[in-house]
Each structure stands twice: as structure tokens, then as C-alpha cells.
C-alpha positions, 0 to 999 in steps of 0.5 A: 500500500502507497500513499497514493492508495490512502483517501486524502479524506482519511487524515490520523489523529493528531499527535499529543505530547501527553499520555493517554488518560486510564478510564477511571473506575467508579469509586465504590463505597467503603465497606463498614467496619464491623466491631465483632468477627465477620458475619459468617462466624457469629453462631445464631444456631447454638442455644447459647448464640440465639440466647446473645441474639435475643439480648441484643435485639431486646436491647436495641429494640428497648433503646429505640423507645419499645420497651414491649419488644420481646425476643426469645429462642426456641429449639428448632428440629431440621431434620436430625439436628436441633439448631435453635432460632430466635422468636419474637412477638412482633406483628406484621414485622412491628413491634408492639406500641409502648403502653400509655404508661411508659410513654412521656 
């Protein structure tokens, strides 16, 4: 091929003196930080591990002005194994309203 064979119409880019710019990445949100061992190692399935749920979600539950909010755990049967699960008395995924008397 000569350039005699290149269409005057068809002209190469011009040059630049710097370099390319690298497609940037979205930055992704920082992960959080969770204060205890990752998700994968709590044990939720032990009598001991659903009891420690059952406190903590009575706790948050209590701080957020729903001292009615109960959590228990049950033995669950799956199969041969027991694991045990943690219960509540919410309705429709709510909890129950505070009693006229707890309020201010």
C-alpha cells in the first residue's frame, strides 16, 4: 500500500505530547467496619448464640423507645439436628406500641 492508495479524506489523529488518560473506575463505597468477627462466624444456631441474639435485639429494640419488644429462642428440629432460632412477638414485622404508661 502507497500513499497514493490512502483517501486524502482519511487524515490520523493528531499527535499529543501527553499520555493517554486510564478510564477511571467508579469509586465504590467503603465497606463498614464491623466491631465483632465477620458475619459468617457469629453462631445464631447454638442455644447459647440465639440466647446473645435475643439480648441484643431486646436491647436495641428497648433503646429505640419499645420497651414491649420481646425476643426469645426456641429449639428448632431440621431434620436430625436441633439448631435453635430466635422468636419474637412482633406483628406484621412491628413491634408492639409502648403502653400509655411508659410513654412521656
Amino acid at each position: 500500500m502507497t500513499d497514493a492508495d490512502i483517501s486524502p479524506d482519511v487524515q490520523p489523529p493528531p499527535a499529543t505530547n501527553s499520555a493517554p488518560v486510564p478510564e477511571q473506575q467508579p469509586k465504590r463505597p467503603k465497606a463498614h467496619k464491623s466491631l465483632g468477627p465477620p458475619r459468617s462466624l457469629h453462631d445464631n444456631l447454638t442455644q447459647s448464640g440465639a440466647q446473645e441474639l435475643a439480648a441484643k435485639l431486646d436491647a436495641y429494640w428497648h433503646a429505640r423507645g419499645f420497651p414491649a419488644a420481646r425476643h426469645w429462642a426456641v429449639e428448632a428440629y431440621s431434620g436430625p439436628c436441633i439448631t435453635w432460632v430466635v422468636r419474637s412477638n412482633f406483628v406484621n414485622a412491628l413491634p408492639p406500641p409502648p403502653h400509655p404508661k411508659d410513654m412521656p
